[in-house]
N, CA, C and O atoms as a Tinker XYZ file with bonds, in Angstrom:
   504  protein
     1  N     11.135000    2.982000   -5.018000    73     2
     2  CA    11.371000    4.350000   -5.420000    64     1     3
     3  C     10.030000    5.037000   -5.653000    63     2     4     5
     4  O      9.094000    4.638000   -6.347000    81     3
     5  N     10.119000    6.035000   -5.005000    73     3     6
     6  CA     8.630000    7.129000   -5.112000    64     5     7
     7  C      8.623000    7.035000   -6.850000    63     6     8     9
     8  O      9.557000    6.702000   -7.580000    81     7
     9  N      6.910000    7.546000   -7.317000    73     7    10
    10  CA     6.567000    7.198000   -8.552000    64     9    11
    11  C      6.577000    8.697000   -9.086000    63    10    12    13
    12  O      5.465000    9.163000   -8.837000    81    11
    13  N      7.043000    9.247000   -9.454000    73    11    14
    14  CA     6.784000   10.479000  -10.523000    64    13    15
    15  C      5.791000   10.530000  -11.353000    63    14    16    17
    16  O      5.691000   10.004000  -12.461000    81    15
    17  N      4.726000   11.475000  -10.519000    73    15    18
    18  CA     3.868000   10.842000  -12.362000    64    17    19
    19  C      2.956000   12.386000  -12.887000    63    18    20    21
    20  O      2.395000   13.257000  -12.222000    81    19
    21  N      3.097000   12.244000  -14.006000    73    19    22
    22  CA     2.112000   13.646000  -14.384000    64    21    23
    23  C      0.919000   14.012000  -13.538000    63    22    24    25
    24  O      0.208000   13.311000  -12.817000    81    23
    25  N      0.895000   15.200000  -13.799000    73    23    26
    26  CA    -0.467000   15.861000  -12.675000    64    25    27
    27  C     -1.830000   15.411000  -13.439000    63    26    28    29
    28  O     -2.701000   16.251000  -13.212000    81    27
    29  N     -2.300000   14.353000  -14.276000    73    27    30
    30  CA    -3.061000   14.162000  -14.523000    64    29    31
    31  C     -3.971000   13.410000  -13.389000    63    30    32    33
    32  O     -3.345000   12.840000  -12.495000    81    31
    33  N     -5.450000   13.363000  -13.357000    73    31    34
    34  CA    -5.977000   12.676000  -12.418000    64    33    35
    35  C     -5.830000   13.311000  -10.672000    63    34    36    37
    36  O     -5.009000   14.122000  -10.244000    81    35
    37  N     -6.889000   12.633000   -9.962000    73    35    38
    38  CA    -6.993000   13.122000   -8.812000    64    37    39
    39  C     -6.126000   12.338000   -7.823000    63    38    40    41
    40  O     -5.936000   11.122000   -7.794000    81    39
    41  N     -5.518000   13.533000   -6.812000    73    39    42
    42  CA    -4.369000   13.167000   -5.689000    64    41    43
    43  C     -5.323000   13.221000   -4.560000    63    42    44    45
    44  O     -6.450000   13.695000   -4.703000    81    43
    45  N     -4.801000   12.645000   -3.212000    73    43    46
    46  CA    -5.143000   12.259000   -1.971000    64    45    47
    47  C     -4.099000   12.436000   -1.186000    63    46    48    49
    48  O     -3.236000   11.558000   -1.194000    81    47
    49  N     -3.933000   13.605000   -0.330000    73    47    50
    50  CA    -2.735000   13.458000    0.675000    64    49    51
    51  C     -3.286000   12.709000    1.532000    63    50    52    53
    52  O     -4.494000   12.500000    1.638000    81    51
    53  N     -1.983000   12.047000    2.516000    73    51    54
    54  CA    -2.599000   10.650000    3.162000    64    53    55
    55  C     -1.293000   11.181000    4.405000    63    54    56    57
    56  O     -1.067000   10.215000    5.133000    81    55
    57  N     -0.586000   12.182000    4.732000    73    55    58
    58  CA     0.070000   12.253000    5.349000    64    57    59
    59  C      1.410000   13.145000    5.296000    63    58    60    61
    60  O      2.081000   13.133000    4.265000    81    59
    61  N      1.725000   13.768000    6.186000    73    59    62
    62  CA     3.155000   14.696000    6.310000    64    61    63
    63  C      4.135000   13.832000    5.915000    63    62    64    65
    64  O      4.172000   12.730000    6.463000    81    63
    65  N      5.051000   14.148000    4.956000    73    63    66
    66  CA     6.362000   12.957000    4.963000    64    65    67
    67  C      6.847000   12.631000    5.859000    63    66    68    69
    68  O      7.171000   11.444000    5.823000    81    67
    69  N      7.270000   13.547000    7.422000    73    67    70
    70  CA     7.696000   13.438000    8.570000    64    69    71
    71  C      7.254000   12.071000    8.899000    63    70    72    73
    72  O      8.023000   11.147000    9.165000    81    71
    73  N      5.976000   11.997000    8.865000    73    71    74
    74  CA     5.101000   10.893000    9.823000    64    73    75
    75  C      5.311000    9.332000    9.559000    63    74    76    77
    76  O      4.986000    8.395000   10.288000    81    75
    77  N      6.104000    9.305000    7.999000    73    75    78
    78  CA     6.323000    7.746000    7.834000    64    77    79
    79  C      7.788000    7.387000    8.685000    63    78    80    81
    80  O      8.791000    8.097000    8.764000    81    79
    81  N      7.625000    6.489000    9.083000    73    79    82
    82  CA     8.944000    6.299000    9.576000    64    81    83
    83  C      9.317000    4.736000    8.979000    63    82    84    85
    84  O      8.406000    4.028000    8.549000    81    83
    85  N     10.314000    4.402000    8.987000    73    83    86
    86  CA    11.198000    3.277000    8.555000    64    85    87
    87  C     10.268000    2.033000    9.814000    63    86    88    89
    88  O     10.142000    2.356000   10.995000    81    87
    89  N      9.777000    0.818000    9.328000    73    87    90
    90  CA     8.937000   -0.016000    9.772000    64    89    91
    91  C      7.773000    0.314000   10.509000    63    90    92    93
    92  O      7.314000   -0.414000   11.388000    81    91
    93  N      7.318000    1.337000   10.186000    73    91    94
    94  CA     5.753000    1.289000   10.875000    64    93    95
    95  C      4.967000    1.570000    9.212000    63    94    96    97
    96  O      5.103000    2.765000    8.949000    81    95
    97  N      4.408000    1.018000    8.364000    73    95    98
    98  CA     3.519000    1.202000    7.321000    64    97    99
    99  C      2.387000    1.719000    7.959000    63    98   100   101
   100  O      2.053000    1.268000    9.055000    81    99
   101  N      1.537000    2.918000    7.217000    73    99   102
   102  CA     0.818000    3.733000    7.469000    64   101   103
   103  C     -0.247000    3.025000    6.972000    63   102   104   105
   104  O     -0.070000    3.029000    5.754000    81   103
   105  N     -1.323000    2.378000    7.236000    73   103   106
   106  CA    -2.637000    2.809000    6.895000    64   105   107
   107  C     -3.776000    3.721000    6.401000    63   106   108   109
   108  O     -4.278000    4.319000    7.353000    81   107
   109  N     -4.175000    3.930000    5.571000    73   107   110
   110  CA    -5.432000    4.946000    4.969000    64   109   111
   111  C     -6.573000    4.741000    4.031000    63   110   112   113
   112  O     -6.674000    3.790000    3.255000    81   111
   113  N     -7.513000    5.823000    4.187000    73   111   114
   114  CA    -8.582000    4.463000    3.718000    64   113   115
   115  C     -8.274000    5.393000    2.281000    63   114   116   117
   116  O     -7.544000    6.380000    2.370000    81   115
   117  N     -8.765000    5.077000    1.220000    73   115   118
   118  CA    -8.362000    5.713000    0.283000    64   117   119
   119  C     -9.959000    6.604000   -0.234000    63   118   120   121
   120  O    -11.081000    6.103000   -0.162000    81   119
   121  N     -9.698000    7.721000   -0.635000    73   119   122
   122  CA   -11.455000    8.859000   -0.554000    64   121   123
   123  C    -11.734000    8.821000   -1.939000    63   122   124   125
   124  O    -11.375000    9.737000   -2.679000    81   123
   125  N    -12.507000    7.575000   -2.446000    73   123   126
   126  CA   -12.945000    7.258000   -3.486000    64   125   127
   127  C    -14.673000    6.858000   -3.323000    63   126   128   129
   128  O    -15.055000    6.453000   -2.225000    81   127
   129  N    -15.581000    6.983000   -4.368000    73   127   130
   130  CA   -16.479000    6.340000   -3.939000    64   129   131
   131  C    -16.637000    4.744000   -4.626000    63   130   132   133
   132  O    -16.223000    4.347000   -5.715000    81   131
   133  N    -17.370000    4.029000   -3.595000    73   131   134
   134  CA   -17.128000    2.445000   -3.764000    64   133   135
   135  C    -17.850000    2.138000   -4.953000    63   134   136   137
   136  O    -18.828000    2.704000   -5.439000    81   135
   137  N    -17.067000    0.936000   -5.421000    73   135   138
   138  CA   -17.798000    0.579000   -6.826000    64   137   139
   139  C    -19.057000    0.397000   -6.665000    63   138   140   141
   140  O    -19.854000    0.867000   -7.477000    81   139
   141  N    -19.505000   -0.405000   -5.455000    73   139   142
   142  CA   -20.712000   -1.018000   -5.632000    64   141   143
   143  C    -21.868000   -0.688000   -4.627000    63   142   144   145
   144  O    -21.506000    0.474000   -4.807000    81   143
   145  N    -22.454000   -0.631000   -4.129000    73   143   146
   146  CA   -23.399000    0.309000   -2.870000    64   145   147
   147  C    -23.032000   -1.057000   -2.078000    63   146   148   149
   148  O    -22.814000   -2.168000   -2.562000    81   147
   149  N    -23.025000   -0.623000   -0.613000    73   147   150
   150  CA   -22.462000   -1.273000    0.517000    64   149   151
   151  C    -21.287000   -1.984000    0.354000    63   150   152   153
   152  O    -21.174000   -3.022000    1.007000    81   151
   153  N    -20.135000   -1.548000   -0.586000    73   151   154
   154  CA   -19.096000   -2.197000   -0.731000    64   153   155
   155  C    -18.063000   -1.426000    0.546000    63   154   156   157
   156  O    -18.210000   -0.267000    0.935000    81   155
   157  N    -16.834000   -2.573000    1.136000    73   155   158
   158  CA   -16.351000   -1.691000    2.090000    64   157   159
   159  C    -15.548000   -1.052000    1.272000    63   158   160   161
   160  O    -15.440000   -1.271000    0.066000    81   159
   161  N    -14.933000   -0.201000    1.942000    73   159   162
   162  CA   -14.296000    1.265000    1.430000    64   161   163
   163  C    -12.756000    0.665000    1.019000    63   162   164   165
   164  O    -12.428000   -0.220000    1.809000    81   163
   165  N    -12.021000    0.859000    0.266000    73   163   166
   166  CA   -10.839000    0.744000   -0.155000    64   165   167
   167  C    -10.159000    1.149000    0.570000    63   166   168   169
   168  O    -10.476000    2.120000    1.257000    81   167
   169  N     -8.665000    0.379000    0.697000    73   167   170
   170  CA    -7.825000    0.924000    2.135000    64   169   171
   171  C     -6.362000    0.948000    1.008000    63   170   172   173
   172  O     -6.288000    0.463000   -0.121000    81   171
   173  N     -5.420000    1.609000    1.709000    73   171   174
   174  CA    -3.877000    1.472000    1.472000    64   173   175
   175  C     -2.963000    1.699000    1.737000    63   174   176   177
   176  O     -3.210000    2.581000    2.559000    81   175
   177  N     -2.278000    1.644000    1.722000    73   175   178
   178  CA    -0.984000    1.878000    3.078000    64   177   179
   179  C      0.381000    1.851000    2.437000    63   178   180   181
   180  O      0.790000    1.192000    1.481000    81   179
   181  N      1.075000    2.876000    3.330000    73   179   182
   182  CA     2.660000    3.528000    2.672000    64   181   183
   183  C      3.214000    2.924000    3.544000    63   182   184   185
   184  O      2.550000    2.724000    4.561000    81   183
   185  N      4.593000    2.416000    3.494000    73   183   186
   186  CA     5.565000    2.640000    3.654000    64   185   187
   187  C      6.788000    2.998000    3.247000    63   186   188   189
   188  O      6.954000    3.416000    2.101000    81   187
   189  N      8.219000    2.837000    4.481000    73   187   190
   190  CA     9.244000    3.608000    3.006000    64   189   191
   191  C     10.586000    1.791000    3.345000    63   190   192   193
   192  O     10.939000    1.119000    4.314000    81   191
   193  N     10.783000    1.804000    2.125000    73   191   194
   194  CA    11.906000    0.696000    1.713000    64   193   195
   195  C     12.978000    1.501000    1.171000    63   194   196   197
   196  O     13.008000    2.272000    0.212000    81   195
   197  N     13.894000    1.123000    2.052000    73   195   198
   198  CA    15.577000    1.754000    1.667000    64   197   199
   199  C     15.622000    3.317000    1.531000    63   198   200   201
   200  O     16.403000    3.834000    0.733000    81   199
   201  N     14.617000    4.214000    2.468000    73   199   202
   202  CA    14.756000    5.296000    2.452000    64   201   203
   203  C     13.381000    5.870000    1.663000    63   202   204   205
   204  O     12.958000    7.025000    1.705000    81   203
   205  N     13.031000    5.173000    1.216000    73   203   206
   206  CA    11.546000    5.738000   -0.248000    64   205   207
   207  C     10.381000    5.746000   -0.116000    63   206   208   209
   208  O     10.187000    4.534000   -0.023000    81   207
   209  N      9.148000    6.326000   -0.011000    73   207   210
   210  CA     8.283000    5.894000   -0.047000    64   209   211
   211  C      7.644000    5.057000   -0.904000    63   210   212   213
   212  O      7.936000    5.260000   -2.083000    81   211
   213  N      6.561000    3.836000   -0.621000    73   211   214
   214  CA     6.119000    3.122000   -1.614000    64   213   215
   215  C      4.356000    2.938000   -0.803000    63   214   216   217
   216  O      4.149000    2.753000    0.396000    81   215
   217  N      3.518000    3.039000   -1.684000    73   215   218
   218  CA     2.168000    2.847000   -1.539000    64   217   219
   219  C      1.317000    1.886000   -2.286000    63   218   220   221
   220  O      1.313000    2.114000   -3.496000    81   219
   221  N      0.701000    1.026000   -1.963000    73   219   222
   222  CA    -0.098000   -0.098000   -2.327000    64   221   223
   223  C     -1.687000   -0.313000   -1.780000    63   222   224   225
   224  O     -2.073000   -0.074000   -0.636000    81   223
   225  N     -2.392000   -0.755000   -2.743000    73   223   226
   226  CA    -3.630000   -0.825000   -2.343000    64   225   227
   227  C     -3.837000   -2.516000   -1.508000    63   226   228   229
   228  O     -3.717000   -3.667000   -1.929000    81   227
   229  N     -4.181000   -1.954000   -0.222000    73   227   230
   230  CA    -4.450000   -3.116000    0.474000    64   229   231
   231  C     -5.439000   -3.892000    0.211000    63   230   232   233
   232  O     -6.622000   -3.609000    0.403000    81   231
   233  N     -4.844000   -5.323000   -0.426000    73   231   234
   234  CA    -5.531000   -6.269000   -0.933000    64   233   235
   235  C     -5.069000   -7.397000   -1.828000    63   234   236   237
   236  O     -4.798000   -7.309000   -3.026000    81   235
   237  N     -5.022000   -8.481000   -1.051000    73   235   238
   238  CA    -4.163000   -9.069000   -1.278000    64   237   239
   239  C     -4.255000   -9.855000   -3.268000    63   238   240   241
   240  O     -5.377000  -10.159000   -3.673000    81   239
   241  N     -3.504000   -9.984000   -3.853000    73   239   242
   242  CA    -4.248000  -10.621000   -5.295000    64   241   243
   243  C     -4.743000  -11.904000   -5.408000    63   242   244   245
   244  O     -5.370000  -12.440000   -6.322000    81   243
   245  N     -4.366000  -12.312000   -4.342000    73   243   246
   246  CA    -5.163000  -14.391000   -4.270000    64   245   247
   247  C     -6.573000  -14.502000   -3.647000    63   246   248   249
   248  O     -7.279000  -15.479000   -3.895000    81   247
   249  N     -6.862000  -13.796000   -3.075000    73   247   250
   250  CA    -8.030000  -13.542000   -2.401000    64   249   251
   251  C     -9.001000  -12.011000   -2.378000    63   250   252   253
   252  O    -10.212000  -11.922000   -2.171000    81   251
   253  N     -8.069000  -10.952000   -2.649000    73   251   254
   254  CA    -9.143000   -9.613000   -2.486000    64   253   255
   255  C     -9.524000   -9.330000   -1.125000    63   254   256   257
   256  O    -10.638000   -8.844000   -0.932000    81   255
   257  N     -8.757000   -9.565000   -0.157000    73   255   258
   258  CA    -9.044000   -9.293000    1.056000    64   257   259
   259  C     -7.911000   -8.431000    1.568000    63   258   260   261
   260  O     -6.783000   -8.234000    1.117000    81   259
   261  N     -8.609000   -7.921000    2.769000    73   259   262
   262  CA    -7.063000   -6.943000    3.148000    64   261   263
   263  C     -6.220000   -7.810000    3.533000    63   262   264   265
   264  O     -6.317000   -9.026000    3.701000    81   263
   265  N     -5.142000   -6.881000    3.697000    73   263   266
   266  CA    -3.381000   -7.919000    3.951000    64   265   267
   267  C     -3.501000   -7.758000    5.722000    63   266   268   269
   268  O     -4.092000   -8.529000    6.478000    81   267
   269  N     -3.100000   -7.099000    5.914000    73   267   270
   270  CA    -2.993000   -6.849000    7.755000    64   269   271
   271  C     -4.282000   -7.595000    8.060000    63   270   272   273
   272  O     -5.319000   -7.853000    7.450000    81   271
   273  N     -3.606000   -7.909000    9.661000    73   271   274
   274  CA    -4.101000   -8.837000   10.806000    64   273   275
   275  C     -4.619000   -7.774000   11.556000    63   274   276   277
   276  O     -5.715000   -7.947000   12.089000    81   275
   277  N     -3.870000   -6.401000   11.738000    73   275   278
   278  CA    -4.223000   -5.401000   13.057000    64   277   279
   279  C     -4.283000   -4.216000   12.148000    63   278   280   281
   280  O     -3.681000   -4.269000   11.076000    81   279
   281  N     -5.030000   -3.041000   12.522000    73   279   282
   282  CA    -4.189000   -1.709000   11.827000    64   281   283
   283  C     -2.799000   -1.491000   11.772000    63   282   284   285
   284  O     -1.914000   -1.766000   12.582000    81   283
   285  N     -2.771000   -0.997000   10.769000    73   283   286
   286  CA    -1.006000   -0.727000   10.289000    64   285   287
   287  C      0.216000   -2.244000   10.535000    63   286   288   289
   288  O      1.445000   -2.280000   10.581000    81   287
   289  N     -0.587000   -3.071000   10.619000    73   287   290
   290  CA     0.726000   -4.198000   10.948000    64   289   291
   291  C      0.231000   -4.783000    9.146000    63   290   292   293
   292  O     -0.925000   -5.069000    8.837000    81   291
   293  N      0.888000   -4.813000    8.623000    73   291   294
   294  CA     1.638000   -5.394000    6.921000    64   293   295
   295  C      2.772000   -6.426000    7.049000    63   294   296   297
   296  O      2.975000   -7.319000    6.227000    81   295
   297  N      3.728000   -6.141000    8.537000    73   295   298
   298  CA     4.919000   -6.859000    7.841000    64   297   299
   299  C      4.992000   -8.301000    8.452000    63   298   300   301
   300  O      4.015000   -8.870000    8.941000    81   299
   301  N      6.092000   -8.764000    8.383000    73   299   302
   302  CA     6.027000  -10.222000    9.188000    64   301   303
   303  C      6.866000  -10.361000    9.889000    63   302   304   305
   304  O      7.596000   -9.377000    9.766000    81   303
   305  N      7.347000  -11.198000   10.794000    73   303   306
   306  CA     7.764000  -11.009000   12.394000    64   305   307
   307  C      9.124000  -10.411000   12.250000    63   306   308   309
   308  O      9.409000   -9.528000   13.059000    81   307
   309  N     10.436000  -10.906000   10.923000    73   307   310
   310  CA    11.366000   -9.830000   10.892000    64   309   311
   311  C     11.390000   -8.633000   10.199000    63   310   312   313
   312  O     12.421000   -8.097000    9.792000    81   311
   313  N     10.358000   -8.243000   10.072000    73   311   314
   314  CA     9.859000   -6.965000    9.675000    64   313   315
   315  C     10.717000   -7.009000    7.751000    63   314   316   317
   316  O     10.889000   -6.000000    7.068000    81   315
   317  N     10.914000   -7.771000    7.527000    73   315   318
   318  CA    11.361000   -7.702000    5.956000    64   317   319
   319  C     10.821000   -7.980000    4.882000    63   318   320   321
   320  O     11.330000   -7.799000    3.776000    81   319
   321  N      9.415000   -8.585000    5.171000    73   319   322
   322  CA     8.650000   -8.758000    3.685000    64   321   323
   323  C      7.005000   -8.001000    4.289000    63   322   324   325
   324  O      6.633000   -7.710000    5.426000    81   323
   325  N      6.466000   -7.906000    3.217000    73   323   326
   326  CA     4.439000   -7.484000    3.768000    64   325   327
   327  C      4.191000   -8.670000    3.868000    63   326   328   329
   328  O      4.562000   -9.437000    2.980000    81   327
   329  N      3.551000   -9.091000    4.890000    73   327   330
   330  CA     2.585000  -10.403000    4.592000    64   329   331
   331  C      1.410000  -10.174000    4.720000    63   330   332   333
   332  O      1.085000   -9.377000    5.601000    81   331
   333  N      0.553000  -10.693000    4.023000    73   331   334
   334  CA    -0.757000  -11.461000    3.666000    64   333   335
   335  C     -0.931000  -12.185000    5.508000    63   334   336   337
   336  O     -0.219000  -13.063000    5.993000    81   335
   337  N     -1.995000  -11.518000    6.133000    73   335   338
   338  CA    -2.767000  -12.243000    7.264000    64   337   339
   339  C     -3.427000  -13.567000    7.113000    63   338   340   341
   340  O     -3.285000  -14.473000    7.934000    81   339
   341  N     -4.022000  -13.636000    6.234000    73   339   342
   342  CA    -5.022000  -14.889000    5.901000    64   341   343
   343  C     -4.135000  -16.530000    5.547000    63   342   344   345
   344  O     -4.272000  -17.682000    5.958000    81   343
   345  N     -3.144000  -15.784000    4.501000    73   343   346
   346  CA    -2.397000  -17.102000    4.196000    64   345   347
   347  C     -0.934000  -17.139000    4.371000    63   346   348   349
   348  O     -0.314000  -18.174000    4.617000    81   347
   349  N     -0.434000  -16.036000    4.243000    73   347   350
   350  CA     1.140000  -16.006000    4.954000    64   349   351
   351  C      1.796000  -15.434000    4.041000    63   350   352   353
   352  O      2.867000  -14.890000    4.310000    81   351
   353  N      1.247000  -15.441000    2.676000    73   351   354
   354  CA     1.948000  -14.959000    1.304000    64   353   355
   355  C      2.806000  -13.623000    1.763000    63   354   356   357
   356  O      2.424000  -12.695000    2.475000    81   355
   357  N      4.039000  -13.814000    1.153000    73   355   358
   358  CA     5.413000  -13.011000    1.127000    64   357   359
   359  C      5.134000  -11.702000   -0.167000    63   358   360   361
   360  O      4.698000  -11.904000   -1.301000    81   359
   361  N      5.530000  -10.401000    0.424000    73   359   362
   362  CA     5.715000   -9.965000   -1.033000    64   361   363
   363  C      6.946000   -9.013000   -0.572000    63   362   364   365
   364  O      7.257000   -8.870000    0.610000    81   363
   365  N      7.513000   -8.469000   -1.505000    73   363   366
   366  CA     8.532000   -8.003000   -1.939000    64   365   367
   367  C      8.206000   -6.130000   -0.857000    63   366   368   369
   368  O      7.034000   -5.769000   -0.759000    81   367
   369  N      8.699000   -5.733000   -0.572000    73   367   370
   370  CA     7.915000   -4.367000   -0.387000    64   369   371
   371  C      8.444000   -3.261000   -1.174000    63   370   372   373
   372  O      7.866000   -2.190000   -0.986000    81   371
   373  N      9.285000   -3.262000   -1.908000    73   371   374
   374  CA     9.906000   -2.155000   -3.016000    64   373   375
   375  C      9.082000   -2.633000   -4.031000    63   374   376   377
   376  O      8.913000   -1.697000   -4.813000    81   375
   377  N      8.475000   -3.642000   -4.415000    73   375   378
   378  CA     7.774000   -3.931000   -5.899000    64   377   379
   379  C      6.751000   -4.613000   -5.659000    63   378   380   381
   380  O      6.093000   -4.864000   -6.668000    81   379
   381  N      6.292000   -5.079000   -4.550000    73   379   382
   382  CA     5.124000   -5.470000   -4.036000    64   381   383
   383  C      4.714000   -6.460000   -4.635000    63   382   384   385
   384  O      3.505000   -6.649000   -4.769000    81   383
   385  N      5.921000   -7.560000   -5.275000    73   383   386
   386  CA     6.055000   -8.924000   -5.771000    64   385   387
   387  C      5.675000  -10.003000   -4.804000    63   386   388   389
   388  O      5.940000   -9.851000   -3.612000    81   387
   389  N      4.984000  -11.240000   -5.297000    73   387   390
   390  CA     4.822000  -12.106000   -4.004000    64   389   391
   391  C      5.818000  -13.182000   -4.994000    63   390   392   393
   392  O      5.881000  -13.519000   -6.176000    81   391
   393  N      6.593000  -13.495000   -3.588000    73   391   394
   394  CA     7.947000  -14.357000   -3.695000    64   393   395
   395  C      7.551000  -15.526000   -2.791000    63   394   396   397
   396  O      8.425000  -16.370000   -2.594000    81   395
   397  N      5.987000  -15.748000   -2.033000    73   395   398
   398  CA     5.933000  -17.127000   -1.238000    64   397   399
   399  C      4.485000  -17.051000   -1.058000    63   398   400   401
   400  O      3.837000  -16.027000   -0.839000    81   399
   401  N      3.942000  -18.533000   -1.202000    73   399   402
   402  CA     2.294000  -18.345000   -1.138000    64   401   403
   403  C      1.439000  -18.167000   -2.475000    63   402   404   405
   404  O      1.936000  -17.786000   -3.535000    81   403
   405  N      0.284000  -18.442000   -2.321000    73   403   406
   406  CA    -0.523000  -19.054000   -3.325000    64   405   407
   407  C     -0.392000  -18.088000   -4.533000    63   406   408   409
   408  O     -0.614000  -18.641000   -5.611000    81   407
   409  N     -0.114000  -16.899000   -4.590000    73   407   410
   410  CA    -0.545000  -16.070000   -5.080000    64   409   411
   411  C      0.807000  -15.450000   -5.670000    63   410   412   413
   412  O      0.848000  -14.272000   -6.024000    81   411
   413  N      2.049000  -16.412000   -5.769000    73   411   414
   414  CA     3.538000  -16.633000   -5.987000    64   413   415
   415  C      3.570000  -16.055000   -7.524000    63   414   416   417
   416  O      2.800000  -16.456000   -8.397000    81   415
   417  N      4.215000  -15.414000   -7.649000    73   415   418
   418  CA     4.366000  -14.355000   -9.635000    64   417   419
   419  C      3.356000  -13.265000   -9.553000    63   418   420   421
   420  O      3.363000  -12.640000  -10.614000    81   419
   421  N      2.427000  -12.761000   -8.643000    73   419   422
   422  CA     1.139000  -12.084000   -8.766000    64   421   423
   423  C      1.913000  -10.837000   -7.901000    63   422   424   425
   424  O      2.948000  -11.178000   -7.328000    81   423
   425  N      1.464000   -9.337000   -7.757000    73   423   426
   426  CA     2.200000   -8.606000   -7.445000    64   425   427
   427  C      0.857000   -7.843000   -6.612000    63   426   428   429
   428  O     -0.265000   -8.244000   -6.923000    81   427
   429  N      0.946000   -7.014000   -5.815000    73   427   430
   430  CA     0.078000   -5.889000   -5.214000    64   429   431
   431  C     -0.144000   -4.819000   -5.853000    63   430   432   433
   432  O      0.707000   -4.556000   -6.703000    81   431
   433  N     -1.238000   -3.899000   -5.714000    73   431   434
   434  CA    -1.351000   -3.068000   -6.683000    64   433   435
   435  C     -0.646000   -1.402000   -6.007000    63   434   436   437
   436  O     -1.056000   -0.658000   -5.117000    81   435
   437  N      0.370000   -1.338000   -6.784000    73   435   438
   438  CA     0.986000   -0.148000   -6.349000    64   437   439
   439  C      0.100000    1.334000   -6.913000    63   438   440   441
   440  O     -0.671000    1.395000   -7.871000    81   439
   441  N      0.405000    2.174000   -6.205000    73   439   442
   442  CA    -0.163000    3.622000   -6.326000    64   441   443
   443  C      1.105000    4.280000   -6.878000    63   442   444   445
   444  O      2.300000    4.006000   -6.766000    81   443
   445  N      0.429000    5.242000   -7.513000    73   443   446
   446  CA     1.367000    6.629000   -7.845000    64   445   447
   447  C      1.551000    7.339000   -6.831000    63   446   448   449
   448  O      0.587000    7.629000   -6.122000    81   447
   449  N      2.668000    7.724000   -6.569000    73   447   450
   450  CA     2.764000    8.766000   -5.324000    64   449   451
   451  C      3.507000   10.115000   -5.608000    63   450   452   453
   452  O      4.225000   10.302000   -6.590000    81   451
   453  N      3.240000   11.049000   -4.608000    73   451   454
   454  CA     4.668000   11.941000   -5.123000    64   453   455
   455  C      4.350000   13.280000   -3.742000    63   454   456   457
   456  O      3.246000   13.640000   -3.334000    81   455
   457  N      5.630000   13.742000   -3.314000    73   455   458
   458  CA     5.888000   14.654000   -2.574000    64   457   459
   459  C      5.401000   16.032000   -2.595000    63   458   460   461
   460  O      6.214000   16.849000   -3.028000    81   459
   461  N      4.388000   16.430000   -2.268000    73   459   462
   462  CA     4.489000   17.856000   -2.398000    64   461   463
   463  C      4.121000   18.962000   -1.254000    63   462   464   465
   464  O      2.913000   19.161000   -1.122000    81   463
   465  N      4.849000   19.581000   -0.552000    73   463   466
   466  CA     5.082000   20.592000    0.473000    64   465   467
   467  C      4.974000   19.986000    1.315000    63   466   468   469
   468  O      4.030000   20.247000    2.061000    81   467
   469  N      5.809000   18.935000    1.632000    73   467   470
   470  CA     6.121000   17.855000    2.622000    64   469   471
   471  C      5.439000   17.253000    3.006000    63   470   472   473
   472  O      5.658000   16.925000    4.172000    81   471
   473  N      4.205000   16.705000    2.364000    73   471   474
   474  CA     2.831000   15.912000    2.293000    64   473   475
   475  C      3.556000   14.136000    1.141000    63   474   476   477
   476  O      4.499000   14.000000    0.361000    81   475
   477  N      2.687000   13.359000    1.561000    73   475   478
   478  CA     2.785000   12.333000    0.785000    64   477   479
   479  C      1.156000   11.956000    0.028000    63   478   480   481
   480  O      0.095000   11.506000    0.459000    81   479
   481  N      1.638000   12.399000   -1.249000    73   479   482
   482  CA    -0.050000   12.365000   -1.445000    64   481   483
   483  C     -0.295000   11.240000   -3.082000    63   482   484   485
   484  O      0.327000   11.449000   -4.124000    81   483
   485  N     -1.489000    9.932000   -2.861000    73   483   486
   486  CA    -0.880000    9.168000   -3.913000    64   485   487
   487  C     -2.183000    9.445000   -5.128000    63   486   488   489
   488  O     -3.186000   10.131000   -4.931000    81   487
   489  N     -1.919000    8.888000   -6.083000    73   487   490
   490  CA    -3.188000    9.618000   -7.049000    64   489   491
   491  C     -4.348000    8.623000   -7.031000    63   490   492   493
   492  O     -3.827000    7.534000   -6.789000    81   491
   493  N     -5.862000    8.442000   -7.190000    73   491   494
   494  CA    -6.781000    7.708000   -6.683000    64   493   495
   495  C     -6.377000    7.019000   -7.989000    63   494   496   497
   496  O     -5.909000    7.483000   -9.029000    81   495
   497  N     -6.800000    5.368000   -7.508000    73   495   498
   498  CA    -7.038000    4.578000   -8.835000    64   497   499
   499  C     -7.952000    4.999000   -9.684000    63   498   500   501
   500  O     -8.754000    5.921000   -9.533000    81   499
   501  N     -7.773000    4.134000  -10.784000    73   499   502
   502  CA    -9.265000    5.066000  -11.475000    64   501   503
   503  C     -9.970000    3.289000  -12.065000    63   502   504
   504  O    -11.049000    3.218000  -12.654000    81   503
């Protein structure tokens, strides 16, 4: 379920709502500056579960590496869980729970998101 959240803090549109579609997760890099000088840039990626949008910062919690193998590929061959490229880890994609793999009780880090003038725009971590 999309996140409602006060207008506090800075938003990032990342896309027309049109443009998500049901199994293709979107990719984006997220427009923050990096913690550390030559750190790579933070990435994250929407998709929608059961109709909703949901957004997560790509990276997996057992390792800190991105999840996808290719751009925009997150899911796994029956397109029903995100997987983790590196080790196979399962997560949930409505709660971004990992249910298989090392990193099993540990969850992804979800974004705030929210709709506005048919944009999907999520708020920067802080």
């Amino acid at each position: 379920m999309a996140t409602t959240a006060p207008d506090s803090g800075q938003w990032q549109t990342v896309c027309l709502q049109d443009e998500l579609q049901a199994g293709q997760p979107l990719e984006f890099r997220i427009q923050q500056q990096a913690a550390e000088p030559g750190a790579m840039p933070l990435t994250g990626f929407l998709l929608l579960h059961d109709g909703q949008p949901q957004a997560y910062v790509n990276q997996c919690p057992h390792l800190g590496i991105e999840l996808n193998w290719m751009p925009g590929k997150f899911m796994d061959a029956d397109n029903l869980f995100i997987q983790c490229s590196t080790h196979g880890a399962l997560f949930k994609p409505g709660t971004g729970e990992c249910i298989a793999g090392p990193c099993q009780g540990d969850a992804l880090a979800a974004l705030d998101l929210r709709i506005e003038g048919g944009t999907i725009q999520i708020r920067l971590p802080e």
